[in-house]
C-alpha positions in Angstrom: -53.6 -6.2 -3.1 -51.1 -6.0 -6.0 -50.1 -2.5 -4.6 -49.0 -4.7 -1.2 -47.4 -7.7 -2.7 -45.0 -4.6 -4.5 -44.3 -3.3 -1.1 -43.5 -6.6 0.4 -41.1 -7.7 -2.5 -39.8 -3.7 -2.1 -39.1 -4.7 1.3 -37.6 -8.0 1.2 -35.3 -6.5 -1.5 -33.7 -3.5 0.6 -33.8 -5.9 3.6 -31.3 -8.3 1.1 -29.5 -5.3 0.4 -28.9 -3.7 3.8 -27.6 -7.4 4.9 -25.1 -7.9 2.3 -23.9 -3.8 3.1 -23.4 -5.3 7.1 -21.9 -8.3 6.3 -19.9 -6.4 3.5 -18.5 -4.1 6.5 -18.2 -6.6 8.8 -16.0 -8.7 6.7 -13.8 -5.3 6.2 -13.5 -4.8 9.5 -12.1 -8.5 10.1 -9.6 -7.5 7.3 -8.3 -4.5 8.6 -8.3 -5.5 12.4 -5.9 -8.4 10.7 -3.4 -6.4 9.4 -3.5 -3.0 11.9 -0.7 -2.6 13.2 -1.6 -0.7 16.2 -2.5 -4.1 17.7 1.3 -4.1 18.5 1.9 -7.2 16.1 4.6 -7.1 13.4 2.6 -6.9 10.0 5.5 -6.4 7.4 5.2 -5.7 3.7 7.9 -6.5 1.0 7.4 -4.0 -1.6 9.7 -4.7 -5.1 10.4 -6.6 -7.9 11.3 -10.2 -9.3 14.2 -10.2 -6.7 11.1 -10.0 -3.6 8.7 -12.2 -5.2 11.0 -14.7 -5.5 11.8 -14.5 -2.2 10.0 -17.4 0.0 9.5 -15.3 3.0 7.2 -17.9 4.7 10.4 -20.1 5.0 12.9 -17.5 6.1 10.7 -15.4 8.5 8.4 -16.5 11.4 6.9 -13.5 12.0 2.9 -14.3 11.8 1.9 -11.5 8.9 4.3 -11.0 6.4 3.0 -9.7 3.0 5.0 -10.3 -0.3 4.6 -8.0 -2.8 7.1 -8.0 -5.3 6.2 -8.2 -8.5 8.6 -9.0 -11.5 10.1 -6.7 -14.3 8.4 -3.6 -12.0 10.6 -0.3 -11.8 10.3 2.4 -9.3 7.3 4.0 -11.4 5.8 0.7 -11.4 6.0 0.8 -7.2 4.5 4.4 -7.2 1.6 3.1 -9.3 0.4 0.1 -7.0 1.2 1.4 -3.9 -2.4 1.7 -2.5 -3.5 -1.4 -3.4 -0.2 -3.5 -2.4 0.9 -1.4 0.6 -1.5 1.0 2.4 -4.1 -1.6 2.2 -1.9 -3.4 4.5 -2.2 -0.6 7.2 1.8 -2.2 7.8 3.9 -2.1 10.8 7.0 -2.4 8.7 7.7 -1.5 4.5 11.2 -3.0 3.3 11.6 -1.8 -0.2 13.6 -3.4 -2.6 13.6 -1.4 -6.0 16.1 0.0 -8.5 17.8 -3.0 -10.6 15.2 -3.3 -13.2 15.7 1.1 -13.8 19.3 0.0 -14.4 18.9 -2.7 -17.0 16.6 -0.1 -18.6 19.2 2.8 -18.3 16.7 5.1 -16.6 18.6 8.0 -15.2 20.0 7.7 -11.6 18.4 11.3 -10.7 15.2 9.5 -11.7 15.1 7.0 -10.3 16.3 8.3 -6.6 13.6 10.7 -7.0 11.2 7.8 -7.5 12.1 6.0 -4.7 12.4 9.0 -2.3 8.2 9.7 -3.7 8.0 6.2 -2.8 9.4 6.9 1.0 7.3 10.0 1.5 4.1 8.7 0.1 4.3 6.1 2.5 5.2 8.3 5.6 2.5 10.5 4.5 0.0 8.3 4.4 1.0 5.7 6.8 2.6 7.3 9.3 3.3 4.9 11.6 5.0 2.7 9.4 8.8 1.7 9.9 10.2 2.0 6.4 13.5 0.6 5.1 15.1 0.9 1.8 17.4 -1.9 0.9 20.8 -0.7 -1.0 20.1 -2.1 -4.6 21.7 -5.6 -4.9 25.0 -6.2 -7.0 25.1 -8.6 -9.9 27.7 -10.3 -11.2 29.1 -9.0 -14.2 30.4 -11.8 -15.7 27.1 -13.5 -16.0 24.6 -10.9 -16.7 26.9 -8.7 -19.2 27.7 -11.8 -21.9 26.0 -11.4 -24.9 24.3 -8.0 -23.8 24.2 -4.9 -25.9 24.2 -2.5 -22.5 26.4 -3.4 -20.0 25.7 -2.9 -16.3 28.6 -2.5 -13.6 28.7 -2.9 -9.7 30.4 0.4 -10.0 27.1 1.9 -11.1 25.4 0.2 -8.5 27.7 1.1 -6.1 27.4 4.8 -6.5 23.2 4.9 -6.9 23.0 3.0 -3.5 25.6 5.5 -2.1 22.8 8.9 -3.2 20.0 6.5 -1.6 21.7 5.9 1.7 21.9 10.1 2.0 18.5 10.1 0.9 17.3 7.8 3.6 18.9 9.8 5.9 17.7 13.5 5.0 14.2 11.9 4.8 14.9 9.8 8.2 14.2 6.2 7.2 16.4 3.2 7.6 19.0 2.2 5.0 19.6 -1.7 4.9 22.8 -1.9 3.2 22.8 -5.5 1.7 25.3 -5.1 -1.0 27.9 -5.6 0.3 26.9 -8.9 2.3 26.8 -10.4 -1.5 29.9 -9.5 -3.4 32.8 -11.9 -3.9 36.6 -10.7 -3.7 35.8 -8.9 -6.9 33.0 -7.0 -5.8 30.2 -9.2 -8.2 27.4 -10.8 -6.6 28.6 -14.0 -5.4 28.4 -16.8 -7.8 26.9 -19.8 -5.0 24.5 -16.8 -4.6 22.6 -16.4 -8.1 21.3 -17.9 -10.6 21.8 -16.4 -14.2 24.1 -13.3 -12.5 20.5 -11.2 -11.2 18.1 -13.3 -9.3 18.8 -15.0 -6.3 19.5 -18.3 -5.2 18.4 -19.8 -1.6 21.8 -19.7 -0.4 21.4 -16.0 -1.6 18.3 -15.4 0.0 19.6 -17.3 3.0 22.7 -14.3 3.3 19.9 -11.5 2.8 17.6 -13.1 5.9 20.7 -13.0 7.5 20.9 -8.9 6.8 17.4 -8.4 7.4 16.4 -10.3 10.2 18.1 -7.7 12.7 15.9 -5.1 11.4 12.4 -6.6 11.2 13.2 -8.1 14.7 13.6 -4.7 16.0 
């Protein structure tokens, strides 16, 4: 009798078990039918730094799934190192990758960080190979702001010649380069000053200009 009452508590155990492995799948299922992109819906993921996650994309875009994943003070090692979980998991349509500034301020080398962000393009066409990818040029700053009272300097001169090697990059590797630089400088060639905040981040006039930019792309 004993032996019995085991069996039938054995039973009702991997019956438990084998429901919460079907709804477990199930429940994947639903998540990954949302976001593939071979459903022929837009399903776009914002892949950076402070500069994207302060970006309100909800109020710029009207696209149905757009995924922000920017995450502040990351550099293009940072990107390499989340990119399963914050961009193939996404199954996207669309990748627009914003990276580079925070390499600057940290006076990694420009060979480095080109190479980073070209592993970055080729991880994703490897292993999401439908995927439209776009690299945004890296966005200026303005001098004046961000340089007082700093030890390193940075200049738009610096900038300027980085996003020129990741434009040639983009196009040996065949991906789109969104230049948006040059939709933000001034007369002087800084970033605009109705445009940032402390001479780095964005304000939403700024993030009004780069909608502007981008919205001919993700339209596409």
């Amino acid at each position: 009798m004993k032996r019995l009452k085991f069996i039938s508590k054995y039973i009702i155990v991997i019956t438990l078990l084998c429901v919460l492995l079907i709804i477990s799948i199930v429940f994947n299922l639903i998540q990954y039918s949302k976001y593939d992109s071979s459903n022929n819906m837009k399903n776009i993921v914002f892949f950076g730094d402070s500069i994207t996650e302060q970006y309100k994309l909800d109020k710029f875009f009207h696209e149905p799934y757009i995924i922000n994943k920017g995450v502040g003070g990351d550099k293009t090692e940072d990107l390499l190192e989340r990119i399963e979980k914050d961009v193939y998991q996404y199954n996207p349509s669309d990748v627009i990758i914003l990276v580079g500034i925070n390499d600057i301020l940290h006076d990694i080398n420009d060979d480095d960080i080109l190479l980073n962000i070209e592993t970055i393009v080729n991880d994703i066409k490897l292993n999401r190979p439908a995927a439209n990818i776009f690299v945004e040029s890296i966005y200026p700053i303005n001098e004046k702001l961000i340089n007082e009272n700093k030890e390193h300097k940075v200049y738009n001169k610096n900038i300027k010649s980085i996003n020129k090697e990741i434009k040639q990059m983009c196009l040996q590797n065949g991906v789109t380069y969104i230049n948006v630089f040059d939709s933000l400088t001034d007369e002087e060639g800084n970033l605009k000053r109705l445009y940032t905040k402390e001479g780095l981040h964005l304000t939403n006039l700024g993030y009004l200009r780069v909608t502007s930019v981008l919205q001919e792309y993700i339209n596409k």
